[in-house]
C-alpha positions in Angstrom: -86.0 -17.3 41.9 -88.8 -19.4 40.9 -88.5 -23.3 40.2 -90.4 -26.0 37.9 -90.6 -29.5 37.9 -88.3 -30.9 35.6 -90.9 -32.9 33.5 -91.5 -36.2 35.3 -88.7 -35.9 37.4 -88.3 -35.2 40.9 -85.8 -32.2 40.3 -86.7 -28.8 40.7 -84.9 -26.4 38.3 -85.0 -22.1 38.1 -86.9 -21.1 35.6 -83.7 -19.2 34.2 -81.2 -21.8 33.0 -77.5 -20.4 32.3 -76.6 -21.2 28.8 -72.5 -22.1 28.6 -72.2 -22.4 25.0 -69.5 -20.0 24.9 -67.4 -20.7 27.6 -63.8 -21.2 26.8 -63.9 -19.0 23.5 -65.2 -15.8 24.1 -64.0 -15.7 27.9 -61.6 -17.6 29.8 -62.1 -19.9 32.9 -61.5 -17.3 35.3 -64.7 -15.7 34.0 -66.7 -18.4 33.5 -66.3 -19.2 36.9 -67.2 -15.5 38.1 -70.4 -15.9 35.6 -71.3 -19.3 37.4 -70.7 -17.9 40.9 -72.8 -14.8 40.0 -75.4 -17.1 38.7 -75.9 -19.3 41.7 -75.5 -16.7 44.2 -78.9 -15.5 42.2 -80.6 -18.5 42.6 -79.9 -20.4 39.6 -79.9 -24.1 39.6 -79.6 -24.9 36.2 -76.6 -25.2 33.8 -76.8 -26.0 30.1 -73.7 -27.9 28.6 -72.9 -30.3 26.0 -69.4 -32.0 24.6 -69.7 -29.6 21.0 -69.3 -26.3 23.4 -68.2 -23.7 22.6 -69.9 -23.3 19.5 -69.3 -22.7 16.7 -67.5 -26.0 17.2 -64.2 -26.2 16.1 -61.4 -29.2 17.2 -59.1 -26.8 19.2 -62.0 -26.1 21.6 -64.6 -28.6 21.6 -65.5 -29.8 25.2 -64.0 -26.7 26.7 -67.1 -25.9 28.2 -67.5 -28.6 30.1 -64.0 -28.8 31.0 -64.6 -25.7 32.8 -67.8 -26.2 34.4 -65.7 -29.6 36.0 -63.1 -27.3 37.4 -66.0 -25.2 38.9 -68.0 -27.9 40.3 -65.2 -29.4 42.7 -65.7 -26.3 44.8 -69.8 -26.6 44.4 -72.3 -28.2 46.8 -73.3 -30.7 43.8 -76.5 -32.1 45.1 -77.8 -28.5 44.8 -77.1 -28.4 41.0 -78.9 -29.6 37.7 -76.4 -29.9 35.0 -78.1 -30.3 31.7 -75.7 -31.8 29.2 -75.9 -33.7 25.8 -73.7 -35.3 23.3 -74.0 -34.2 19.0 -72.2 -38.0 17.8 -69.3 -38.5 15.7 -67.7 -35.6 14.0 -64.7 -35.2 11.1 -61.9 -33.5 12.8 -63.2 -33.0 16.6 -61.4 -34.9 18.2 
C-alpha cells in the first residue's frame, strides 16, 4: 500500500481510503466489520465517516455508521488508524 502525507500534518494515510457511507443500511455490522478487517489487513489506514451516514440520510439510521465503526475500533490498535469524520449541522427530523 502506498501512503501520503496528510496535507500539513504529520499523519501518513493509504492512498486508498474506505468510504463507509453505507454502513448500517445496505449491510449489517457483522459485515461492516468483515469489510474493515479485510481493508486493514490490505494496508488501509484510512476510514471516511461522518454523523449523516448512511446516506441517503434518513432519522432511523443517521450516525449508524459511526456507531459501527466504534464497535470495530475497541478491538483495533487505534494509533495505527486515521479516522476521517465530519459533521453536516442541524437537520429537521434527524435526530
Amino acid at each position: 500500500m502506498d501512503f501520503v502525507q496528510l496535507g500539513e500534518s504529520d499523519l501518513n494515510v493509504s492512498k486508498v481510503c474506505l468510504g463507509t457511507m453505507t454502513f448500517g443500511d445496505q449491510n449489517t455490522q457483522t459485515e461492516a466489520h468483515e469489510q474493515l478487517d479485510y481493508a486493514v489487513a490490505q494496508g488501509i489506514n484510512f476510514i471516511d465517516t461522518a454523523e449523516m451516514y448512511p446516506v441517503p440520510p434518513k432519522a432511523e439510521t443517521y450516525t449508524r455508521t459511526e456507531t459501527i465503526i466504534g464497535h470495530w475500533l475497541k478491538n483495533q490498535a487505534r494509533d495505527q488508524l486515521i479516522i476521517g469524520s465530519k459533521i453536516s449541522g442541524p437537520n429537521r427530523g434527524l435526530g
